[in-house]
LUMLUMNU-967716 format. One line per field, with one value per residue (C-alpha): x, y, z; residue number from 1; residue in three letters. Coordinates in pm, 1 decimal, always signed. Layout:
x = (X; ...) .
y = (Y; ...) .
z = (Z; ...) .
nr = (NUM; ...) .
rest = (ALA; ...) .
END
This chain:
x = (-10225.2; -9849.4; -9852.3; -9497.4; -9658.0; -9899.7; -9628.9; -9462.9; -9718.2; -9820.0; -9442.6; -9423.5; -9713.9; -9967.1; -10306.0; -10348.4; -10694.7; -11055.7; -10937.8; -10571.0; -10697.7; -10961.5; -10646.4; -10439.0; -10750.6; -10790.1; -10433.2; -10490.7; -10709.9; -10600.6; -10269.2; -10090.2; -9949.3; -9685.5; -9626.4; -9339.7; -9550.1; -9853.7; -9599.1; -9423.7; -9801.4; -9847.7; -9533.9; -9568.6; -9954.0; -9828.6; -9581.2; -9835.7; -10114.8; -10477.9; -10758.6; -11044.6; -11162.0; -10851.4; -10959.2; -11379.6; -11268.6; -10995.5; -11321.3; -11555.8; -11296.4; -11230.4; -11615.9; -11679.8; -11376.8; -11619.3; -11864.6; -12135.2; -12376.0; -12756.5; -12977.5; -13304.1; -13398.6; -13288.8; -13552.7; -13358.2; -13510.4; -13344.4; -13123.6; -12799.6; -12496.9; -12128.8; -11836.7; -11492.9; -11138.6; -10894.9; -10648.0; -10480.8; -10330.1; -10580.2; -10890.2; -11123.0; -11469.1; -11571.2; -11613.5; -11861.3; -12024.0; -12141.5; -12316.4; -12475.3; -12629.6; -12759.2; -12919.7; -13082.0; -13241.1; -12982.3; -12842.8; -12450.8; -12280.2; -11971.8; -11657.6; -11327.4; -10987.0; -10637.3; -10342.5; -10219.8; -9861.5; -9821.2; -10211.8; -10445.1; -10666.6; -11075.4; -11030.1; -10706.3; -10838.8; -11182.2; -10965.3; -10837.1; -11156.9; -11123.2; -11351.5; -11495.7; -11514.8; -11386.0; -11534.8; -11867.6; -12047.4; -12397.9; -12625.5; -12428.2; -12332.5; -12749.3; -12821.3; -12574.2; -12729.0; -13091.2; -12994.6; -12739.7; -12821.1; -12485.5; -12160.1; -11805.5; -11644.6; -11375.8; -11436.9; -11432.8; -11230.5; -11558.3; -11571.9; -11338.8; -11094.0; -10825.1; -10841.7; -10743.3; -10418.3; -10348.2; -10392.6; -10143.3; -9900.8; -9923.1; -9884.5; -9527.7; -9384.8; -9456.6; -9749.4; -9997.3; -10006.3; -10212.0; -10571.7; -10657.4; -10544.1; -10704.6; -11013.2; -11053.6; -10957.1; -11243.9; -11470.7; -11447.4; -11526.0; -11822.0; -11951.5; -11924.5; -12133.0; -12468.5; -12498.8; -12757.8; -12539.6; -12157.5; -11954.3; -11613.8; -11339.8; -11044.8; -10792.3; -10534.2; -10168.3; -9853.0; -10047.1; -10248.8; -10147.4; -10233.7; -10072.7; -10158.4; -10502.7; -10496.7; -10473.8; -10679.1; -10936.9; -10886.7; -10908.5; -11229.2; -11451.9; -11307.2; -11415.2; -11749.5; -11779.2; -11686.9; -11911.7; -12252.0; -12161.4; -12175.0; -12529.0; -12431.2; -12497.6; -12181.3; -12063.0; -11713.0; -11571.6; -11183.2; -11034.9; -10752.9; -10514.5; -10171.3; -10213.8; -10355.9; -10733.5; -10821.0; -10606.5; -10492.5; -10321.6; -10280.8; -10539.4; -10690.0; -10622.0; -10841.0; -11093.1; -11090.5; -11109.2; -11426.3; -11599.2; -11507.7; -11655.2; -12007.6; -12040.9; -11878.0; -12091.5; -12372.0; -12450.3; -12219.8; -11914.3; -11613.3; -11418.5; -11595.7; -11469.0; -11222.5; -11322.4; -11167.5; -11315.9; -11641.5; -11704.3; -11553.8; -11767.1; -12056.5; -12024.5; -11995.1; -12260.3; -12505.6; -12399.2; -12443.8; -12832.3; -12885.9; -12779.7; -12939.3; -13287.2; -13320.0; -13344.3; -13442.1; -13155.1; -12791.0; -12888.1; -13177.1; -12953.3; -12687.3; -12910.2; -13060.0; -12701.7; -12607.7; -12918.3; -12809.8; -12477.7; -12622.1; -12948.2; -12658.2; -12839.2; -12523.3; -12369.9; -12589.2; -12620.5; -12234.9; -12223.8; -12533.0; -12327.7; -11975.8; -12168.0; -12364.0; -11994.0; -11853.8; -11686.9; -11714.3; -12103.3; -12147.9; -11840.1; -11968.6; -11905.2; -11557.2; -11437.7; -11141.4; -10846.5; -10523.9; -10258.8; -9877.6; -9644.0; -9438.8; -9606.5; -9413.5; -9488.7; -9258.3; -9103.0; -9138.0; -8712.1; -8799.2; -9121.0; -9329.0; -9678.4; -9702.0; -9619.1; -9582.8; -9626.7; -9511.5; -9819.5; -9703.2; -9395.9; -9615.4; -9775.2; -9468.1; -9379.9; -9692.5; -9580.5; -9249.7; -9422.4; -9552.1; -9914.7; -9841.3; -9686.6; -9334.8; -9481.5; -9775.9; -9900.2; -9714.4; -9906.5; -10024.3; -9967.4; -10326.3; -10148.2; -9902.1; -9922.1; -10007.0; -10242.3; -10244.4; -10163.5; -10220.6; -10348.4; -10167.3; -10130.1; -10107.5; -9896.1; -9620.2; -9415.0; -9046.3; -9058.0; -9415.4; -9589.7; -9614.4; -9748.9; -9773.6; -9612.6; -9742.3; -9478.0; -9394.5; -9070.3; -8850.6; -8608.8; -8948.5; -9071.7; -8733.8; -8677.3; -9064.6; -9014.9; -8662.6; -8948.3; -9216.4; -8964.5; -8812.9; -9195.5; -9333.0; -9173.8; -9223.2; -9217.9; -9266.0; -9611.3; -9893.3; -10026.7; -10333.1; -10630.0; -10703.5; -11121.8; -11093.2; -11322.3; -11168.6; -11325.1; -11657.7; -11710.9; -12080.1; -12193.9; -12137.7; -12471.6; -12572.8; -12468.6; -12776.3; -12938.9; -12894.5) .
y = (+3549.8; +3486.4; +3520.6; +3696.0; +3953.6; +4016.4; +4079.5; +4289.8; +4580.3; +4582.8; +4553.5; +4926.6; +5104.6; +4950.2; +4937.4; +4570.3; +4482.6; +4254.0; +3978.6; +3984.4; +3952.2; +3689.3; +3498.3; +3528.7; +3432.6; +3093.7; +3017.2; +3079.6; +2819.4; +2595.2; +2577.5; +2735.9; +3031.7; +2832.7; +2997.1; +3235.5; +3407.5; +3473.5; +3615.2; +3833.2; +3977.8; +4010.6; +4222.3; +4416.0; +4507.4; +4565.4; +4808.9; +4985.4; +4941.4; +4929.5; +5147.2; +5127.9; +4946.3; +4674.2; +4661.5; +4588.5; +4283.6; +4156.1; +4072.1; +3991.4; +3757.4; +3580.3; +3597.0; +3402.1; +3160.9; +2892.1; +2801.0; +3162.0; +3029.9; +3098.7; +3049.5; +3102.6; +2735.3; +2706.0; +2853.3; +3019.9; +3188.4; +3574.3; +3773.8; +3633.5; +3834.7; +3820.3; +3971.7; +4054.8; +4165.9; +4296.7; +4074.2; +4182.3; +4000.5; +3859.3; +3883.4; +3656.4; +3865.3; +3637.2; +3357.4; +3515.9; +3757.9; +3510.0; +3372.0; +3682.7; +3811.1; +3465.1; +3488.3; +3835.5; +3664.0; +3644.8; +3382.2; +3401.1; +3135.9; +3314.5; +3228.5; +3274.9; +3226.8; +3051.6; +3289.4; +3538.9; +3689.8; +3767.6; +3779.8; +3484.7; +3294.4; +3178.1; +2879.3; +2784.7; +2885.1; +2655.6; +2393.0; +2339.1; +2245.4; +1826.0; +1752.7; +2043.0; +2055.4; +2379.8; +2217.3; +2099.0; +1930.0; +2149.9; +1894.7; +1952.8; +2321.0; +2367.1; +2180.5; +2405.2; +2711.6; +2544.8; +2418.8; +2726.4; +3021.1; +3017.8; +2848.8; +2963.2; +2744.3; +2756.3; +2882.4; +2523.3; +2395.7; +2534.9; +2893.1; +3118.7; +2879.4; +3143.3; +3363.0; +3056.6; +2986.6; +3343.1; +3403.2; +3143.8; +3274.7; +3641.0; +3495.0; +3409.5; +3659.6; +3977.8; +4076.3; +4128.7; +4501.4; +4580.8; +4779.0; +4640.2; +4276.1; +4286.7; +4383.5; +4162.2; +3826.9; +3952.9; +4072.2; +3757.4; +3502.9; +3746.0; +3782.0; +3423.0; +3318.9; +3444.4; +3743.2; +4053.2; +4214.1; +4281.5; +4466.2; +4519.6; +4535.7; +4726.4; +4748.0; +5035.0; +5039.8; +4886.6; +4518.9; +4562.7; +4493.0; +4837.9; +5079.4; +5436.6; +5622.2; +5728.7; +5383.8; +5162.4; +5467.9; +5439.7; +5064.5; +5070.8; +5296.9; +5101.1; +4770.0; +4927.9; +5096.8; +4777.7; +4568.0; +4795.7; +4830.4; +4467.6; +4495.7; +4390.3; +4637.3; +4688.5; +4926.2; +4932.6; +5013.6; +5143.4; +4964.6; +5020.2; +4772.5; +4926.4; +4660.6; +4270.6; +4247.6; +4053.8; +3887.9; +3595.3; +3527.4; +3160.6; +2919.9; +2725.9; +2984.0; +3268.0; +3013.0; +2985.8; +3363.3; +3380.7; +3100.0; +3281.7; +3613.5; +3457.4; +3352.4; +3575.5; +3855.5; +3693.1; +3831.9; +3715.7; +3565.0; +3537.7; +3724.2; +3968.1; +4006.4; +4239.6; +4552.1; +4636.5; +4351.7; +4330.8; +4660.5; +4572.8; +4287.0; +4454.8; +4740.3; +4510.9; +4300.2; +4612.5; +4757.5; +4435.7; +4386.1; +4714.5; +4636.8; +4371.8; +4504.2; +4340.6; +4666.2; +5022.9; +5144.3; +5072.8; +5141.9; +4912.0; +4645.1; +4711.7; +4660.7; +4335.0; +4198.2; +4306.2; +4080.7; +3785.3; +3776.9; +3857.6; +3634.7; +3315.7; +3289.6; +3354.3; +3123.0; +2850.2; +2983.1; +2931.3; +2566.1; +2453.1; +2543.2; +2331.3; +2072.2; +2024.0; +2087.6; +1790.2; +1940.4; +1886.8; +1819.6; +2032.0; +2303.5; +2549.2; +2325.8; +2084.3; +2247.3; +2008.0; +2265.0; +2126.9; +2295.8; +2368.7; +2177.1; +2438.2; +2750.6; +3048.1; +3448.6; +3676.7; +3930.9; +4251.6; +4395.8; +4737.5; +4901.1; +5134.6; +5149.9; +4986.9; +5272.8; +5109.9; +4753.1; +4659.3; +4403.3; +4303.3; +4159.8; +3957.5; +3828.9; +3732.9; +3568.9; +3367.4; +3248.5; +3150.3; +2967.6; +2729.3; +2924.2; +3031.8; +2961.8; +3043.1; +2831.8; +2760.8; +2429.7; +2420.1; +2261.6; +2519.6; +2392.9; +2486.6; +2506.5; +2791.5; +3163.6; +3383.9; +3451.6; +3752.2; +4008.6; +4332.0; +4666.2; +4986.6; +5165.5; +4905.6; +4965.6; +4686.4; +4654.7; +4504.9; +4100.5; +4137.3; +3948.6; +4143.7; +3784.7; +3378.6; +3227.0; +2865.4; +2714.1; +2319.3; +2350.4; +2530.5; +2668.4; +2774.0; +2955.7; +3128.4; +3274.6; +3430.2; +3550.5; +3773.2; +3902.0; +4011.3; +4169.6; +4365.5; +4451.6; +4606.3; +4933.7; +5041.5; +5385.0; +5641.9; +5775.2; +5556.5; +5685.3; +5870.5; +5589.2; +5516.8; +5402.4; +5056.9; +5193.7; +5503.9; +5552.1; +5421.1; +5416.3; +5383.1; +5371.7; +5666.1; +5882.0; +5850.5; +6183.8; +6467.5; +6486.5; +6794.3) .
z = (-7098.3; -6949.9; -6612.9; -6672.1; -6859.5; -6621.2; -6306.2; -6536.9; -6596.5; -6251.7; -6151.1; -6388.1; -6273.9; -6552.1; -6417.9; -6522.9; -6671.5; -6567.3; -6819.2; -6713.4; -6314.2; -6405.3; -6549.4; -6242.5; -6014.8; -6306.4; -6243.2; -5817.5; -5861.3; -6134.0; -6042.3; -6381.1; -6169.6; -5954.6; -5620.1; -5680.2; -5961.9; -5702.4; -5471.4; -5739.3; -5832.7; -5463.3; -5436.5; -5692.7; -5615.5; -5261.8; -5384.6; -5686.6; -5558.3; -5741.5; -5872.4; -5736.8; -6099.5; -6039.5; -5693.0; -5768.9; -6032.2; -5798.0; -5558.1; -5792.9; -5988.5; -5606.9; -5487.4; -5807.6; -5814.2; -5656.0; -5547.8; -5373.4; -5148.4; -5160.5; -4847.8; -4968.8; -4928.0; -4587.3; -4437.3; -4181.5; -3929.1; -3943.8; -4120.0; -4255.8; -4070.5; -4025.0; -3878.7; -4001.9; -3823.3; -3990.3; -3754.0; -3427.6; -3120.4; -2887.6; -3115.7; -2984.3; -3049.5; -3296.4; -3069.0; -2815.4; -3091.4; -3339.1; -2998.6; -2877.0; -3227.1; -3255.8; -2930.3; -3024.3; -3366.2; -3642.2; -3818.2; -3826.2; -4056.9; -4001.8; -4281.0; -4012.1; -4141.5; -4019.7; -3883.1; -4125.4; -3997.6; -3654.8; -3572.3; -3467.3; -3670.2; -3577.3; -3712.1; -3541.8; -3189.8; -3293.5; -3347.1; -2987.4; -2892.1; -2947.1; -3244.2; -3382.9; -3749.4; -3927.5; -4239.9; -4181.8; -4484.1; -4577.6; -4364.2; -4082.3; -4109.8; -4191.4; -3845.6; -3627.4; -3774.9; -3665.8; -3344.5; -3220.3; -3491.8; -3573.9; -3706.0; -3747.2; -3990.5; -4259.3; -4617.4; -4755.5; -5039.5; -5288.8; -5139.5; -5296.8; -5342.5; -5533.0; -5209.2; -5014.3; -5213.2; -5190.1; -4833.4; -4771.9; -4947.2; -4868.7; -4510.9; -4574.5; -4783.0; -4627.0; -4865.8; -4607.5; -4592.7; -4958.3; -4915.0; -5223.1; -5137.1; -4789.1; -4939.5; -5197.1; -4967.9; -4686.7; -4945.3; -5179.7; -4899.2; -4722.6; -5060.9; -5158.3; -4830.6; -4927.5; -4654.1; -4584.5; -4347.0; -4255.2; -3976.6; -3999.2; -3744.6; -3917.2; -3674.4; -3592.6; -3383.0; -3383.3; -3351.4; -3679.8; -4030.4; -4085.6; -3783.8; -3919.3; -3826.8; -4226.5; -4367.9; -4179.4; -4267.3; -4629.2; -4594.1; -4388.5; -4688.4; -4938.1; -4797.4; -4720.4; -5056.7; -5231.8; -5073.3; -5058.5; -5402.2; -5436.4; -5269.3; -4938.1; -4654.2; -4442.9; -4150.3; -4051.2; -3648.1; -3650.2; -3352.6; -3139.7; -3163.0; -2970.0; -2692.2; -2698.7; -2641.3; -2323.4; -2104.6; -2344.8; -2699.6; -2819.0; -2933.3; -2667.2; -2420.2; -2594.7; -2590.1; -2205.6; -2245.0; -2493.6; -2272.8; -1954.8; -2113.6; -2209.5; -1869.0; -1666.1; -1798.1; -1580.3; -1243.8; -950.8; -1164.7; -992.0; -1256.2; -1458.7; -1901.0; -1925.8; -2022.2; -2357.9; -2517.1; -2323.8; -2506.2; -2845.9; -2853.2; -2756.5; -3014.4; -3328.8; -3184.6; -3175.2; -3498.1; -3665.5; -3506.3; -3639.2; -3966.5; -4000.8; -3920.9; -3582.3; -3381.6; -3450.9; -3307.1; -3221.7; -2846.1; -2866.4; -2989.6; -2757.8; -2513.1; -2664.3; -2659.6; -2304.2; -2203.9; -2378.5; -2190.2; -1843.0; -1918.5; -2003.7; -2361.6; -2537.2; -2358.4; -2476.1; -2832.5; -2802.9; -2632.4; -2858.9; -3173.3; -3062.0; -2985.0; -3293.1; -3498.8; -3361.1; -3025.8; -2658.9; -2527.1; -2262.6; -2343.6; -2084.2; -1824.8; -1944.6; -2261.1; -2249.3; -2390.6; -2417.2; -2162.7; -2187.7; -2000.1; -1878.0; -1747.4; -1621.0; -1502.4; -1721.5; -1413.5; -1505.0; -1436.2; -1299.4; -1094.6; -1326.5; -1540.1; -1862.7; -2079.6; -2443.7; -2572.8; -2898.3; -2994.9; -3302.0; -3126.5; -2852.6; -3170.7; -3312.9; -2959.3; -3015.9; -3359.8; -3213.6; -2930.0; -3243.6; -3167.5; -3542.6; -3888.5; -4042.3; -4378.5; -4502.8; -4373.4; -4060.4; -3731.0; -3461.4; -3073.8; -2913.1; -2584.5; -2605.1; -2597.2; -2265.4; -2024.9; -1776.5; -2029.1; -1839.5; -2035.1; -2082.8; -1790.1; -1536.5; -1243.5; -1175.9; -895.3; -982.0; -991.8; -1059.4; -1345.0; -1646.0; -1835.7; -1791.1; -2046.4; -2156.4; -2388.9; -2487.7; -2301.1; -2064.4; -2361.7; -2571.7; -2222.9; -2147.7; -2508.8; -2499.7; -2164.7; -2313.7; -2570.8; -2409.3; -2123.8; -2463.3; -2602.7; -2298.1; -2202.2; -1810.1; -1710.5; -1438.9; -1543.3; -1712.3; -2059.1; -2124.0; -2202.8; -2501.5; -2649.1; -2817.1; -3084.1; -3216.4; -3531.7; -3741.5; -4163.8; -4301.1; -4634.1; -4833.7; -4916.7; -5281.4; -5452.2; -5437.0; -5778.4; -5982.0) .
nr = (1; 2; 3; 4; 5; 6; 7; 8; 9; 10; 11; 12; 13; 14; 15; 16; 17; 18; 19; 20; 21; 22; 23; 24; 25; 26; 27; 28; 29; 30; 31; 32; 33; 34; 35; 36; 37; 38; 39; 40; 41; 42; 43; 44; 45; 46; 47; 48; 49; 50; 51; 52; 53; 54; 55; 56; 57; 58; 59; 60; 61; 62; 63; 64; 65; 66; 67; 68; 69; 70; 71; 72; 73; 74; 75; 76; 77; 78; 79; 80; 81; 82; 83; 84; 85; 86; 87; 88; 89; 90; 91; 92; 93; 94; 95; 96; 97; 98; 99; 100; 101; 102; 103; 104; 105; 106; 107; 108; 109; 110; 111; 112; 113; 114; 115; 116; 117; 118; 119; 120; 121; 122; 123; 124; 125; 126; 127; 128; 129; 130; 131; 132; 133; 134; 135; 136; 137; 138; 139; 140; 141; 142; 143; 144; 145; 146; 147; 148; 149; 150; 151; 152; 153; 154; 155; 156; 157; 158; 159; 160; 161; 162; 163; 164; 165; 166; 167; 168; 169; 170; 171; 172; 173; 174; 175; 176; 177; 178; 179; 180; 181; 182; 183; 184; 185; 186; 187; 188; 189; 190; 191; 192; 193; 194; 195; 196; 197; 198; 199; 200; 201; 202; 203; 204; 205; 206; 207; 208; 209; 210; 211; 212; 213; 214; 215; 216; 217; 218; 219; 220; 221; 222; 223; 224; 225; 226; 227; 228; 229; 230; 231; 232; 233; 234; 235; 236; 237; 238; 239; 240; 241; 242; 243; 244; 245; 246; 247; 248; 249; 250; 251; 252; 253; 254; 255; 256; 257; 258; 259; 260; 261; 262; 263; 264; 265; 266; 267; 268; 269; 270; 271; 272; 273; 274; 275; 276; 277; 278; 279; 280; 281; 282; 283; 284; 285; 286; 287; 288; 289; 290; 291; 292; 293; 294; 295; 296; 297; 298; 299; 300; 301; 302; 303; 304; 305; 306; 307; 308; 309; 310; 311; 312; 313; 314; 315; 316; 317; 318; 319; 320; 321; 322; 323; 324; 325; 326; 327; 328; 329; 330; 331; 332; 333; 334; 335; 336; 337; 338; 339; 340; 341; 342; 343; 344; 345; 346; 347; 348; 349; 350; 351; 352; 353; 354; 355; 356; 357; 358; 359; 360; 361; 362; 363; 364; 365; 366; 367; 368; 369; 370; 371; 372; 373; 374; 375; 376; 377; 378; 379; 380; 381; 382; 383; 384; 385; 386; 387; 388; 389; 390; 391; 392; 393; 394; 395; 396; 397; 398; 399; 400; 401; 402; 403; 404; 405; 406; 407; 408; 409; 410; 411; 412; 413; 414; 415; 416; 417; 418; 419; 420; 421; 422; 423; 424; 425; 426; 427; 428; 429; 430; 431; 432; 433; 434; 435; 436; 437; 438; 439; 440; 441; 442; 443; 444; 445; 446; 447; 448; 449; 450) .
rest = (UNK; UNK; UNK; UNK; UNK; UNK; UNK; UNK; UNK; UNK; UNK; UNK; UNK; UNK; UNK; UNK; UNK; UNK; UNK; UNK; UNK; UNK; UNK; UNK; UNK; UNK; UNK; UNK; UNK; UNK; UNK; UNK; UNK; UNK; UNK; UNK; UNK; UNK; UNK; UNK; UNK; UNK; UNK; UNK; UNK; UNK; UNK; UNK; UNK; UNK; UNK; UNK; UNK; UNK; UNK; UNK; UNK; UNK; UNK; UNK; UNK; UNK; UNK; UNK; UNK; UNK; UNK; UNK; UNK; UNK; UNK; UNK; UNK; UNK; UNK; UNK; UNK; UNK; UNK; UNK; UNK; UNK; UNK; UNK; UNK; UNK; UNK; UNK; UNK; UNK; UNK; UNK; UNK; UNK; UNK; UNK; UNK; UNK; UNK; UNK; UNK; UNK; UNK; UNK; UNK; UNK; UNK; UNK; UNK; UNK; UNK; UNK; UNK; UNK; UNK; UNK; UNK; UNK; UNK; UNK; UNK; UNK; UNK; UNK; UNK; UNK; UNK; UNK; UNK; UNK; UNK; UNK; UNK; UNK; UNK; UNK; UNK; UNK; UNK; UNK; UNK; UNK; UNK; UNK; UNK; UNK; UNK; UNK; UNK; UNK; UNK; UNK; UNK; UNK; UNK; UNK; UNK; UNK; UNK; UNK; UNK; UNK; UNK; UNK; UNK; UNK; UNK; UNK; UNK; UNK; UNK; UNK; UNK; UNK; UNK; UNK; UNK; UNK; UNK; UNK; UNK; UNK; UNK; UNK; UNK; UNK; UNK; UNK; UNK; UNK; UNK; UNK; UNK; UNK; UNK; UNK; UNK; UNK; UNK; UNK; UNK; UNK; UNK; UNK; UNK; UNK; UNK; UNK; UNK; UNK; UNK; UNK; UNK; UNK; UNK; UNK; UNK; UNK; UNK; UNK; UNK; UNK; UNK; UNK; UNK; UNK; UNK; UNK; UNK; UNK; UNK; UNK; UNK; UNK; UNK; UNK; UNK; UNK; UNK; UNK; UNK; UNK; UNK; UNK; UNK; UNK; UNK; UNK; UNK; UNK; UNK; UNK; UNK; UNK; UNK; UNK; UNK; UNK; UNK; UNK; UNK; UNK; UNK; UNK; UNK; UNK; UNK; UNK; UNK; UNK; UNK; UNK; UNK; UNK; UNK; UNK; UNK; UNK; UNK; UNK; UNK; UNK; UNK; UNK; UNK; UNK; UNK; UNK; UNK; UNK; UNK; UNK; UNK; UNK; UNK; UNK; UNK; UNK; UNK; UNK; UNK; UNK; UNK; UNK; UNK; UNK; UNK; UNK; UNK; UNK; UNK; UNK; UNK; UNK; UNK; UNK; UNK; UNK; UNK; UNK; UNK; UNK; UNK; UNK; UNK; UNK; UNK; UNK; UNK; UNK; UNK; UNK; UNK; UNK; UNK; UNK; UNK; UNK; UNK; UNK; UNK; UNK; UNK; UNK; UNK; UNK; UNK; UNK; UNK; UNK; UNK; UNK; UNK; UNK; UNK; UNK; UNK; UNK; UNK; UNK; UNK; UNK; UNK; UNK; UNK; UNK; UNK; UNK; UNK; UNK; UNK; UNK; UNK; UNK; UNK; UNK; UNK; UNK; UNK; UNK; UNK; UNK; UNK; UNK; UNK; UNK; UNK; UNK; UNK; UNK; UNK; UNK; UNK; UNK; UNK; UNK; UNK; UNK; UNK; UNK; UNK; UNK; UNK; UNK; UNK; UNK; UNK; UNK; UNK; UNK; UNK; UNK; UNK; UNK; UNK; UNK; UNK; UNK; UNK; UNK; UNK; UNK; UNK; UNK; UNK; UNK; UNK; UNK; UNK; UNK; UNK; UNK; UNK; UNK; UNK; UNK; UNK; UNK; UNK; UNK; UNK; UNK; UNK; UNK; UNK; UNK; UNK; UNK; UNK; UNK) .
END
């Protein structure tokens, strides 16, 4: 099938068939669709969209572009669960989650992903910490899961390998925003890695991919509907994403931040997690022990996970599993992050609450900090980004700090600071507060028989 042929009835409305996207995923993979005619499909499916038939074989065709792993052999000693975000600016929940549900009994070899667009990536935060391997081989990825009960690692070159050609490109040419793309690049991989439980993070606001309450609904059931129809039990959580979460955005930094929250969470820390993603973290964690059989209920788990912060058995889960990936020893105690040469506070030019802040452009910042790619393949500096990020509402007096910025160089840290001062509007009254988890998708009930 010509690839040309193929862009051209999805470029007019055609939906395109099973064999014709089982040929584009062969060429993904095989390298007879060059670049330009992956980003043309992209486009055009961006702009047409899919059924919900296109939509099922677009996964399917990436789940089984490699290699699907099976973990009955393993012998692993709980349920098999994960964790998915839709992307947004600050995300680090992945980092301190995969510890806490591992603490509570499940096994979480979590499949993370590189920055896509103006969000963060797991894999690129991972990767500040000197030596840890995104890409384990089996023996060593099966030892982390025995030694820490979980391990967040890349997809590999042999796990849906058409969904990792694709991802970078849709990075780079603004074909990001596609329910059915989205869906079948999370879908593929958590399909591909052998799971019996999933919970979603689909963000919402002016930081996610998705900014409307509508649309990151509509992506939420069909993720979920895809993949219990796929026979994998999965719960979705609609989060707020119309500020940063936490304090920090940039690599090494939201590290600090994920290691500071699984021990500051203990009684008597200095500096307690901040809220927003103290909660967030704690929700998916309880929705995901509940899924996967652990507790009874989600208040039973969310208790269960509260414990294994306060008790510090997160935070061993967590230092247990860098360790045995190849990264500092004792992480908890020297993670030994990289740091910015030049570190500045961003004044804030007038006296006022933080009214508005445009995430996606803080995000953006971050890219242009070289915390991000403009191509695919570009390095990522660990060291830049910010730290201090205050939430909505805060009150500021003028001169104040509305953000550090940590940049390579005095020119990098002056061009950030004009951004965020343009991204975060001040004004006279704060804004009403708004839940980080707004909304929440479960499977669909099986229609009532006649």
């Amino acid at each position: 099938m010509r690839a040309a042929e193929i862009i051209r009835a999805k470029r007019d409305g055609r939906a395109i068939t099973e064999a014709e996207i089982q040929a584009f995923v062969r060429g993904l993979v095989d390298g007879s669709w060059s670049e330009g005619q992956a980003a043309a499909l992209a486009m055009a499916i961006v702009w047409r969209g899919m059924t919900r038939a296109e939509c099922v074989a677009l996964t399917q065709a990436m789940t089984h572009s490699g290699q699907v792993l099976d973990w009955r052999d393993a012998r692993l000693p709980g349920p098999v669960l994960d964790k998915h975000s839709t992307g947004g600016v600050g995300d680090k929940v992945s980092l301190p989650l995969a510890a806490i549900v591992a603490a509570c009994g499940g096994v979480v070899p979590m499949i993370s992903g590189r920055g896509l667009g103006h969000t963060g990536g797991t894999l690129d935060k991972l990767e500040a910490l000197p030596g840890y391997t995104v890409n384990p081989p089996r023996t060593q990825l099966l030892a982390a899961l025995g030694a820490a009960g979980c391990a967040i690692v890349g997809a590999g070159a042999d796990l849906a390998p058409a969904d990792k050609r694709l991802y970078a490109i849709r990075d780079v040419t603004a074909t990001v925003e596609s329910v059915p793309l989205i869906t079948a690049s999370i879908l593929g991989k958590k399909l591909a890695a052998g799971l019996q439980g999933l919970v979603l993070d689909v963000k919402v606001g002016n930081g996610a991919f998705l900014s409307g309450l509508d649309e990151a609904q509509a992506l939420a059931r069909n993720l979920v509907d895809v993949a219990c129809g796929a026979g994998l039990p999965t719960q979705a959580l609609i989060t707020d994403m119309n500020q940063p979460l936490g304090r920090t955005a940039g690599n090494a930094l939201e590290v600090a931040e994920s290691i500071a929250l699984l021990t500051g969470a203990r009684a008597g820390a200095p500096e307690p997690p901040e809220p927003r993603l103290l909660e967030l973290t704690l929700a998916l964690a309880a929705q995901l022990l509940h899924l996967g059989g652990l507790d009874a209920s989600v208040a039973a788990a969310r208790a269960r996970a509260e414990a294994a912060l306060a008790s510090g058995a997160a935070a061993e889960r967590f230092a247990r599993m860098v360790a045995a990936l190849g990264g500092p020893a004792d992480v908890l105690a020297d993670a030994r992050l990289p740091v910015a040469p030049v570190v500045r506070p961003v004044p804030a030019l007038r006296a006022g609450h933080i009214a508005r802040i445009d995430t996606r452009a803080l995000g953006l910042a971050v890219v242009a900090l070289g915390g991000g790619r403009a191509r695919p393949g570009d390095a990522v500096d660990p060291r830049v980004g910010f730290s201090g990020l205050r939430p909505l509402g805060s009150a500021l007096a003028a001169g104040e700090p509305l953000l550090t910025v940590h940049a390579a160089s005095a020119a990098d840290a002056e061009a950030a600071a004009r951004a965020v001062q343009a991204a975060i509007t001040l004004a006279e009254a704060a804004p009403p507060p708004t839940p980080v988890v707004v909304g929440r998708v479960e499977a669909a009930a099986p229609p009532a028989s006649a």
